[in-house]
FIKOLZA-1660 file (N, C-alpha, C; in steps of 0.1 Angstrom, whole numbers, plus 5000, padded with zeros to 4 digits):
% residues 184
   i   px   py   pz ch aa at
   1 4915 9124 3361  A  X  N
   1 4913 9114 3351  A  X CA
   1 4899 9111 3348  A  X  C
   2 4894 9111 3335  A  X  N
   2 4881 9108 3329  A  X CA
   2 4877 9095 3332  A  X  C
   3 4867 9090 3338  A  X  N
   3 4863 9078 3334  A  X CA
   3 4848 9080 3332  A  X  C
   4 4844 9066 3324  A  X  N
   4 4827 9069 3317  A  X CA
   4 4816 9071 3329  A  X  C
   5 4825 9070 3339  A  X  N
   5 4814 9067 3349  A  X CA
   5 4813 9081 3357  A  X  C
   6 4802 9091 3363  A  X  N
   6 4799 9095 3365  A  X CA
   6 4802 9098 3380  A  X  C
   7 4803 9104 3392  A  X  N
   7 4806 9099 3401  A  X CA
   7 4796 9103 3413  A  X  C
   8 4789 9115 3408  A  X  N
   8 4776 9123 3414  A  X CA
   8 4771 9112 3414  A  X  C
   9 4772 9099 3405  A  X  N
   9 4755 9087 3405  A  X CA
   9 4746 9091 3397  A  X  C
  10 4746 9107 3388  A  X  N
  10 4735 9113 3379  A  X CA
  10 4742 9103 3363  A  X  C
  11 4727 9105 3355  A  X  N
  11 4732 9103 3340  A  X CA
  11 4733 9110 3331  A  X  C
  12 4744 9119 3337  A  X  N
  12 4748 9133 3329  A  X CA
  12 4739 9143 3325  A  X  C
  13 4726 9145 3329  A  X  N
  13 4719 9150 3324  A  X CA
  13 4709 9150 3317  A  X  C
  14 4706 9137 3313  A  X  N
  14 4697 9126 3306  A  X CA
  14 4682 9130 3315  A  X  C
  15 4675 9126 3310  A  X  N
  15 4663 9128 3325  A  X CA
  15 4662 9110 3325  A  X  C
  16 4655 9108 3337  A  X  N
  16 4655 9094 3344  A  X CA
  16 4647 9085 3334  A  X  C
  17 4644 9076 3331  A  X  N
  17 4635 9068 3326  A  X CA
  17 4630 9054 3339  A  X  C
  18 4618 9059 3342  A  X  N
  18 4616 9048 3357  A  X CA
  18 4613 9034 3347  A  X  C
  19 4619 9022 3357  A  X  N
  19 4611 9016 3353  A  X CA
  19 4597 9009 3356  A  X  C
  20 4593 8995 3350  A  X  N
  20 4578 8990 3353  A  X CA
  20 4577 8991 3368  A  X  C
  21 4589 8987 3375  A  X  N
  21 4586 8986 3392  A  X CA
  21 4591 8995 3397  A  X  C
  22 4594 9005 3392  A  X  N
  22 4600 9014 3400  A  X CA
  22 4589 9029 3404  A  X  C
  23 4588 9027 3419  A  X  N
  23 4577 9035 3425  A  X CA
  23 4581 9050 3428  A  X  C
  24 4591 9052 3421  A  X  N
  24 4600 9067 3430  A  X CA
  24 4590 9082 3419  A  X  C
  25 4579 9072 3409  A  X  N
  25 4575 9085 3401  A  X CA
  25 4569 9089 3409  A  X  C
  26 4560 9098 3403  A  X  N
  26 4544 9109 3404  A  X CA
  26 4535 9101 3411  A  X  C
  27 4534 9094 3422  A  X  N
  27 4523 9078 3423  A  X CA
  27 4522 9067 3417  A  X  C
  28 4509 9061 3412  A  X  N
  28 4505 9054 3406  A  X CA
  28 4505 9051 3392  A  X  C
  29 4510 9044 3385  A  X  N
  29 4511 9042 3375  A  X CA
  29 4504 9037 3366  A  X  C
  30 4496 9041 3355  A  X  N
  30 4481 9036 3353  A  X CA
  30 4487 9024 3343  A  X  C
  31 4481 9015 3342  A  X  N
  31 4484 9005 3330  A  X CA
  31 4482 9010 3314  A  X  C
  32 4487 9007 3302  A  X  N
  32 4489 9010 3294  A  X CA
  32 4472 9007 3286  A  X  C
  33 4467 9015 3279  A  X  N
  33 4452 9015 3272  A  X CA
  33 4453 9001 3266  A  X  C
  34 4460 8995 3259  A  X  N
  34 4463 8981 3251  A  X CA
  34 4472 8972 3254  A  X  C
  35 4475 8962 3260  A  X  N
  35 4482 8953 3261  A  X CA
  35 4482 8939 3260  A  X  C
  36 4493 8937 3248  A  X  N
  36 4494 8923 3243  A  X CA
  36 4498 8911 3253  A  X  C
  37 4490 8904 3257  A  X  N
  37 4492 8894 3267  A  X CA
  37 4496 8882 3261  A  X  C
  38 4490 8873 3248  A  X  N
  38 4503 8866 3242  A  X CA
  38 4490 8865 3231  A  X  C
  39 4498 8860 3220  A  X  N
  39 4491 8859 3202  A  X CA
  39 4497 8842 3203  A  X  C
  40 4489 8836 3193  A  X  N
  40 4488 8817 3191  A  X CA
  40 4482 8818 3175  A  X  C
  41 4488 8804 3168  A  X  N
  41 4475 8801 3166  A  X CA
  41 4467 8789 3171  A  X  C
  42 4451 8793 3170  A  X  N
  42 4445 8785 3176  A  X CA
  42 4434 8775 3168  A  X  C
  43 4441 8776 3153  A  X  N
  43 4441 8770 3144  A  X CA
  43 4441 8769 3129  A  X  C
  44 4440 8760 3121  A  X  N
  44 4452 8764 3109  A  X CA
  44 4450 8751 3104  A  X  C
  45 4445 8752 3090  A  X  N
  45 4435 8738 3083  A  X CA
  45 4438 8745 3063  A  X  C
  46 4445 8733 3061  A  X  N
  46 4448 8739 3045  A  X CA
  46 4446 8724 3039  A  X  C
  47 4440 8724 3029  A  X  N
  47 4434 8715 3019  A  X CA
  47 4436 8716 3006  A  X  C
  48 4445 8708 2996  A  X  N
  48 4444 8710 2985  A  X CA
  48 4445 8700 2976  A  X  C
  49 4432 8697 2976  A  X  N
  49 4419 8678 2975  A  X CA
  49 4433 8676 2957  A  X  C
  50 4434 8682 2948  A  X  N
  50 4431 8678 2934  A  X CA
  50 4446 8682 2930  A  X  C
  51 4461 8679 2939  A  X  N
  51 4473 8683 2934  A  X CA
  51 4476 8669 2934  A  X  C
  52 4487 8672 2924  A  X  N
  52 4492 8677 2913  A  X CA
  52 4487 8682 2905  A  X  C
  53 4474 8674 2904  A  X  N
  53 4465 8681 2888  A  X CA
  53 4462 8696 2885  A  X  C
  54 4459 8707 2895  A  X  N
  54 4460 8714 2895  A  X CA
  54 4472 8727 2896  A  X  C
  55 4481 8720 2896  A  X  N
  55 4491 8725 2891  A  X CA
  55 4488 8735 2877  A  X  C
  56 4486 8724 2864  A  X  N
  56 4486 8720 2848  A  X CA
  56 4478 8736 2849  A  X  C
  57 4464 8732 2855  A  X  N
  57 4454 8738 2852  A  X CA
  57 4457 8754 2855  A  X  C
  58 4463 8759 2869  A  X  N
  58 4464 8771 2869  A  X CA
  58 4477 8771 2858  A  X  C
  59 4483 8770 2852  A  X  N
  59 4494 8775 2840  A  X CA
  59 4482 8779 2826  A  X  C
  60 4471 8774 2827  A  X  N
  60 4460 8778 2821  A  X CA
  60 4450 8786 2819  A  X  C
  61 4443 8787 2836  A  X  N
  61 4437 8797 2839  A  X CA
  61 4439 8802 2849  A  X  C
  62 4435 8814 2857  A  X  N
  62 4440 8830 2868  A  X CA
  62 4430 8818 2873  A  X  C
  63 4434 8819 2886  A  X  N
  63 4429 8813 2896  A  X CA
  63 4419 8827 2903  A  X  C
  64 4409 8821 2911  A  X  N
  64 4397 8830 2914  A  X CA
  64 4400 8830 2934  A  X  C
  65 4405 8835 2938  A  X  N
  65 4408 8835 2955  A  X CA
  65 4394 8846 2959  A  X  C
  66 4388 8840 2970  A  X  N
  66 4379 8846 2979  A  X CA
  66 4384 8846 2990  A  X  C
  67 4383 8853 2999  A  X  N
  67 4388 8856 3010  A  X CA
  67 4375 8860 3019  A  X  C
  68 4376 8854 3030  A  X  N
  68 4367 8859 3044  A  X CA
  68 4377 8862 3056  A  X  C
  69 4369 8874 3060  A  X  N
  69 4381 8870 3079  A  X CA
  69 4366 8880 3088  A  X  C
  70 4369 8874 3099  A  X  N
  70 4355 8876 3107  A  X CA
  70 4364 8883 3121  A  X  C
  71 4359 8888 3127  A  X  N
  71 4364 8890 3145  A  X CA
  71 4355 8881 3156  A  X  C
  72 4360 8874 3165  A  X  N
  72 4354 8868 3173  A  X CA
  72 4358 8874 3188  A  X  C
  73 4355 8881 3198  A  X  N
  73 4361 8880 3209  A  X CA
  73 4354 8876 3223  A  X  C
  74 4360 8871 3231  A  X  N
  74 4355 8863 3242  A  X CA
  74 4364 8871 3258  A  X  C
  75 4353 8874 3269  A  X  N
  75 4363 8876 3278  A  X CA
  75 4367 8868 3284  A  X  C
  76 4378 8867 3293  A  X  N
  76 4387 8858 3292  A  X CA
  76 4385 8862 3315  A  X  C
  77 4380 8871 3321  A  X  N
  77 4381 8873 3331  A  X CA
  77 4374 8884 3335  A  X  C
  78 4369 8890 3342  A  X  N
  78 4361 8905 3348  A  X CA
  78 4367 8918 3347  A  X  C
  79 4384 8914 3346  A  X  N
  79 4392 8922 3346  A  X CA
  79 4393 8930 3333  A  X  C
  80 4389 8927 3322  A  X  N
  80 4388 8933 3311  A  X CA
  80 4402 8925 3306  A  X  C
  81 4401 8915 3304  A  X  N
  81 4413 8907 3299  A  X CA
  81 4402 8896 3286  A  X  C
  82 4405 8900 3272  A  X  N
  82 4399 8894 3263  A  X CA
  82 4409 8886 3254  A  X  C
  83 4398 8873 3246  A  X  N
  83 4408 8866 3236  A  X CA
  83 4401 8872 3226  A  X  C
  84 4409 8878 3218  A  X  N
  84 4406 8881 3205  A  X CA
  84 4410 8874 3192  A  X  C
  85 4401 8862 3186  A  X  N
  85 4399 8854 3175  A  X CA
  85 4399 8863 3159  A  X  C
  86 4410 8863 3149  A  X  N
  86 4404 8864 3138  A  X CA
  86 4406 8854 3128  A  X  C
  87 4393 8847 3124  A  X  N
  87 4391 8844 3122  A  X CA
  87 4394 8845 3102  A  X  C
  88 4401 8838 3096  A  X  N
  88 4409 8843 3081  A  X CA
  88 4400 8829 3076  A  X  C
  89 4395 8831 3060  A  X  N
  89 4394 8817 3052  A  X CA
  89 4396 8820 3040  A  X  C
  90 4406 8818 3033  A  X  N
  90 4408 8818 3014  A  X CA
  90 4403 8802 3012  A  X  C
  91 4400 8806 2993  A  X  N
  91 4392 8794 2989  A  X CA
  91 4403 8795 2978  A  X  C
  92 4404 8789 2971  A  X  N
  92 4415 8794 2950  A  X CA
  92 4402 8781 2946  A  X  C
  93 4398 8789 2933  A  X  N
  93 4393 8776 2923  A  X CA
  93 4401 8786 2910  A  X  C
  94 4405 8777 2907  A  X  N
  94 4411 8775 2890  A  X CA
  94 4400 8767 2880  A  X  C
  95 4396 8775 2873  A  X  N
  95 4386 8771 2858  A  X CA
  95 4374 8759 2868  A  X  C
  96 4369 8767 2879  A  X  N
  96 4360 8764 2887  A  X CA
  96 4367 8750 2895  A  X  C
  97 4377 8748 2898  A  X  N
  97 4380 8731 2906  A  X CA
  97 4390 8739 2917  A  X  C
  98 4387 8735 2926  A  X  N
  98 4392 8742 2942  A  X CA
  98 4405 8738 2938  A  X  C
  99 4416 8746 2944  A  X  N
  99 4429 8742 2941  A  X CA
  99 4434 8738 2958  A  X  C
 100 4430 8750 2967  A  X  N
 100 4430 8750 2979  A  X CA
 100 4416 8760 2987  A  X  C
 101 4419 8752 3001  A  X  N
 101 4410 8756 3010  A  X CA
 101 4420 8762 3022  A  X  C
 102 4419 8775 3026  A  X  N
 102 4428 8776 3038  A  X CA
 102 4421 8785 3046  A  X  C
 103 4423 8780 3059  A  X  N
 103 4411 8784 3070  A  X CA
 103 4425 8787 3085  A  X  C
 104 4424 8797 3087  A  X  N
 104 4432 8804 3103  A  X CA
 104 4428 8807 3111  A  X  C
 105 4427 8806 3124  A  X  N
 105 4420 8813 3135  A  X CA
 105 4434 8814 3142  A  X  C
 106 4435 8826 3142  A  X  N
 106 4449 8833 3149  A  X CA
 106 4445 8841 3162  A  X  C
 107 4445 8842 3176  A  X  N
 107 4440 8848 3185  A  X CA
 107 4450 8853 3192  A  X  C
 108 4447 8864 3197  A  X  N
 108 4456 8869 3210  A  X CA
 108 4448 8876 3222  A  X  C
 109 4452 8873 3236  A  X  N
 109 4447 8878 3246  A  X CA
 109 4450 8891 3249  A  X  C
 110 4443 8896 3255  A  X  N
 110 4445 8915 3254  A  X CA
 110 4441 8913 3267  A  X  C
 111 4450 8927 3274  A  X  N
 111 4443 8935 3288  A  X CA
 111 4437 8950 3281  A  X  C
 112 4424 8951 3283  A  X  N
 112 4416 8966 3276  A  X CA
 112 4419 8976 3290  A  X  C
 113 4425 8983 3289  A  X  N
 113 4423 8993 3303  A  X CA
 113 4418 9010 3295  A  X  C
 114 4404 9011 3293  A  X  N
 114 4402 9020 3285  A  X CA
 114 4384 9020 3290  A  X  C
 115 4378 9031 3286  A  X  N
 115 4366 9034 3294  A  X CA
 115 4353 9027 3286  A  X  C
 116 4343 9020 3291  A  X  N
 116 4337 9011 3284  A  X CA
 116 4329 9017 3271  A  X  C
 117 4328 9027 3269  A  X  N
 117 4324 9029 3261  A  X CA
 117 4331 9031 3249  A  X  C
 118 4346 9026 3247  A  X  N
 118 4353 9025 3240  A  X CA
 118 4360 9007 3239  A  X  C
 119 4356 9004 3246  A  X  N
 119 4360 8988 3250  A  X CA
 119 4356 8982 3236  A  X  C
 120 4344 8983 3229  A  X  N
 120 4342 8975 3219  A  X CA
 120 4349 8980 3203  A  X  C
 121 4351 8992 3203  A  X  N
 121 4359 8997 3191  A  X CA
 121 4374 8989 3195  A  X  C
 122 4380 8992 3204  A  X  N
 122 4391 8986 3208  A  X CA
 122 4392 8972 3201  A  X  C
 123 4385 8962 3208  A  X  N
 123 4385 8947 3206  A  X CA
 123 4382 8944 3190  A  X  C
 124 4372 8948 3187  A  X  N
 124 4369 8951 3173  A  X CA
 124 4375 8954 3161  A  X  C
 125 4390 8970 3164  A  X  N
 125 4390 8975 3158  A  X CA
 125 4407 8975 3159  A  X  C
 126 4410 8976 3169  A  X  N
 126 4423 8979 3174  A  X CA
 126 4430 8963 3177  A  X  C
 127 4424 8956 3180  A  X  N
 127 4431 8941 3185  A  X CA
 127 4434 8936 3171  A  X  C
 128 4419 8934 3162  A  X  N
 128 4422 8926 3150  A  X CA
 128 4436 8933 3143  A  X  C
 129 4434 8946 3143  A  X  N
 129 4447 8951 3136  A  X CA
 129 4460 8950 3136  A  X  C
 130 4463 8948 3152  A  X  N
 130 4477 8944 3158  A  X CA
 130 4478 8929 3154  A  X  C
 131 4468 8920 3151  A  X  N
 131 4472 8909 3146  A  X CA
 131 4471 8903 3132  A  X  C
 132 4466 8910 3130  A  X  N
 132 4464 8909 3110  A  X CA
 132 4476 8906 3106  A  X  C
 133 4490 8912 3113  A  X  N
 133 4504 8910 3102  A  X CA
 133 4504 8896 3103  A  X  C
 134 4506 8889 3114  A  X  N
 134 4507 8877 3118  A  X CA
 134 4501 8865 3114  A  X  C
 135 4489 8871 3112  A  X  N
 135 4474 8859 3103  A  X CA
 135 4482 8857 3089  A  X  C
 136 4487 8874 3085  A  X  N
 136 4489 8879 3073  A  X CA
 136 4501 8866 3064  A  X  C
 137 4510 8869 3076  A  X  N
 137 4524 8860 3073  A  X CA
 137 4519 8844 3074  A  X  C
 138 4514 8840 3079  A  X  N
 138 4510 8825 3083  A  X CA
 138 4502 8819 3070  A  X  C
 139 4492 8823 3070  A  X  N
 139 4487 8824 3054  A  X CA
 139 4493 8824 3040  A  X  C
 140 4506 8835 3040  A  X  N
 140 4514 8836 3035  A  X CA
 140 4521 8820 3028  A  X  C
 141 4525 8820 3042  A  X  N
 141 4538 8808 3043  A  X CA
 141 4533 8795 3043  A  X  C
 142 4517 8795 3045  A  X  N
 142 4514 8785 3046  A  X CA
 142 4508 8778 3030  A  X  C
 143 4505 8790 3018  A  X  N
 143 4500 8787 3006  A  X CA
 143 4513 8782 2997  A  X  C
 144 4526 8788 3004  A  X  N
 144 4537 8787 3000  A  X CA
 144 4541 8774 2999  A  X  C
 145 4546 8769 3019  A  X  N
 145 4544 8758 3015  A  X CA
 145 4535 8744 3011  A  X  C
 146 4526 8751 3008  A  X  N
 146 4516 8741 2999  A  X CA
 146 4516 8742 2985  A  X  C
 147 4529 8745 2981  A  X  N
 147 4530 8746 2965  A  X CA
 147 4524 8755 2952  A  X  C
 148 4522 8764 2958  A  X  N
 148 4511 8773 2954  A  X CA
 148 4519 8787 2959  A  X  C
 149 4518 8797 2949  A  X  N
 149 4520 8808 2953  A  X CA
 149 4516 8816 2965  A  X  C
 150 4528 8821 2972  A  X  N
 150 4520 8827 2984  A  X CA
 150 4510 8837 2982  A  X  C
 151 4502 8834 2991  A  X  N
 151 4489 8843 2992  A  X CA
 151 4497 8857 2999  A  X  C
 152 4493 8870 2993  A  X  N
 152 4494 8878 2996  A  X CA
 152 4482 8889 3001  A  X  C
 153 4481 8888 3010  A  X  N
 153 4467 8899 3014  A  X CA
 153 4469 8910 3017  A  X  C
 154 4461 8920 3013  A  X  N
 154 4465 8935 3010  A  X CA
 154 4453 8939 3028  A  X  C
 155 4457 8956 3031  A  X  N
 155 4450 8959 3039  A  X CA
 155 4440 8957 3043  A  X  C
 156 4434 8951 3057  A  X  N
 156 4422 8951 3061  A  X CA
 156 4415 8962 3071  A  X  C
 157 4404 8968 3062  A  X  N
 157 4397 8977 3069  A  X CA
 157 4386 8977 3080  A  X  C
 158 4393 8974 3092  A  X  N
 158 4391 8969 3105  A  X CA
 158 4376 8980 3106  A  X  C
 159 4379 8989 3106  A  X  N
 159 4369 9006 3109  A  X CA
 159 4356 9002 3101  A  X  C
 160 4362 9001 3088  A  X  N
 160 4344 8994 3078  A  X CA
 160 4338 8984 3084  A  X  C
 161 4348 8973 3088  A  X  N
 161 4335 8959 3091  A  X CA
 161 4329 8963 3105  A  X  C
 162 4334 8970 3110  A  X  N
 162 4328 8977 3126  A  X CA
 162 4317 8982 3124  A  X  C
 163 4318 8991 3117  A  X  N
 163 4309 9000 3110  A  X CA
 163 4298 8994 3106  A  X  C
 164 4297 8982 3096  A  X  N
 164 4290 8977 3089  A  X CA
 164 4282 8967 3101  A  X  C
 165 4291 8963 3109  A  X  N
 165 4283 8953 3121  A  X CA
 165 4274 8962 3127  A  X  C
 166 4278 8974 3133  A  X  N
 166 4269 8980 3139  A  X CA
 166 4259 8987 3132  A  X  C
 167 4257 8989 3119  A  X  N
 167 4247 8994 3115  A  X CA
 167 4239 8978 3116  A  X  C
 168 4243 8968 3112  A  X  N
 168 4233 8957 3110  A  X CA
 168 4227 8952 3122  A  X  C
 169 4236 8950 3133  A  X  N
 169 4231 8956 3148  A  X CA
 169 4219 8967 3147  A  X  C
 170 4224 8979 3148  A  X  N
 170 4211 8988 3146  A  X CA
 170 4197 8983 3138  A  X  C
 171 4202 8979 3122  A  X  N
 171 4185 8974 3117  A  X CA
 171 4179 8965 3123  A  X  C
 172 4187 8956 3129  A  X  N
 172 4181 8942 3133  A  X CA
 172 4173 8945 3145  A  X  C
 173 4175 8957 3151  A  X  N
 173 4168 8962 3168  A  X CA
 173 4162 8972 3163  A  X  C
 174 4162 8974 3151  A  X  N
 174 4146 8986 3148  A  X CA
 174 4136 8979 3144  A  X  C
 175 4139 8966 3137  A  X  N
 175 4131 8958 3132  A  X CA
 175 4126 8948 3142  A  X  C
 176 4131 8948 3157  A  X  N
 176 4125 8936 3160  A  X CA
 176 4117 8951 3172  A  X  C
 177 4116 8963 3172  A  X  N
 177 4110 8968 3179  A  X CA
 177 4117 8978 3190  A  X  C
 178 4131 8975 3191  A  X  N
 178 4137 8980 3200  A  X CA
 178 4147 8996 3198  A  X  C
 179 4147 9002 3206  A  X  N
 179 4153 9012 3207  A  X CA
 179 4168 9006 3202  A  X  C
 180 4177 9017 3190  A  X  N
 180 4191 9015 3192  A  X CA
 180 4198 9016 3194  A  X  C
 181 4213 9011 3205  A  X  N
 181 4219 9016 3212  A  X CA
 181 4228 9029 3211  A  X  C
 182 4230 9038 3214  A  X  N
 182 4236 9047 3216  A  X CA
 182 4249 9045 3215  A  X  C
 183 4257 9050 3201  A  X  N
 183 4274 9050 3203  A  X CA
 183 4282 9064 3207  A  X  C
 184 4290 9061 3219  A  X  N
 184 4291 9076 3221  A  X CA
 184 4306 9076 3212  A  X  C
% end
């Protein structure tokens, strides 16, 4: 008689999948290059000084949105355990009169298990990215519910502002005299 169960104790053939505690692999089990330790936010400020009135006015005129978002990261321990801050601010002025101000600092703590000379592309480059959806949505929902069309923000190119810090890094240490650091 068939039953689903197996009786050897094998899974038909399958190969094993160990799990997190399970010691029966190859040794040691390295920790994973990125891991998400927990995302917040750790702050979230929306302002919109001149409503109702501005309602009228955007049915009038395209509203003008600016946007900033910055990276902030902090270690958090020796262990290579960082909080990674991104830091998001939209402005809207309609026919020059602020409609809103919205400001996010969305953070998440990371374990880096990756070789130091890759540690800062990582935090930089790879953290802000994993949390961008999240800033993305909050922002979102947050212009929404403030009566105003959700803000939608299109791709952020994590790799350019890296790029762009470290070259200004670089001038700023040629200019004050100093050798530039070496990116391997």
């Amino acid at each position: 008689m068939a039953s689903g169960k197996n009786d050897k104790g094998d899974n038909g053939g399958a190969p094993a999948i160990p799990s997190a505690g399970d010691s029966s692999g190859d040794g040691p089990q390295e920790a994973p290059p990125l891991q998400v330790v927990a995302q917040y936010t750790k702050d979230l400020s929306f302002e919109a000084p001149v409503t109702p009135s501005i309602f009228e006015k955007m049915q009038e005129n395209n509203p003008e949105i600016t946007i900033n978002i910055d990276v902030n990261v902090q270690p958090i321990e020796e262990k290579k355990i960082f909080e990674v801050i991104l830091n998001c601010r939209a402005e809207c002025k309609v026919g020059g009169t602020i409609a809103f101000i919205l400001e996010l600092s969305y953070g998440g703590v990371f374990n880096i298990n990756v070789p130091d000379e890759h540690l800062e592309p990582v935090l930089l480059v790879e953290c802000p990215r994993l949390l961008f959806p999240f800033a993305r949505n909050i922002m979102s929902d947050t212009t929404r519910d403030g009566g105003f069309p959700p803000l939608m923000l299109g791709p952020v190119d994590f790799v350019s502002m890296y790029q762009s810090q470290l070259a200004q890094r670089q001038s700023a240490e040629e200019e004050s005299g100093k050798a530039p650091p070496s990116i391997n």
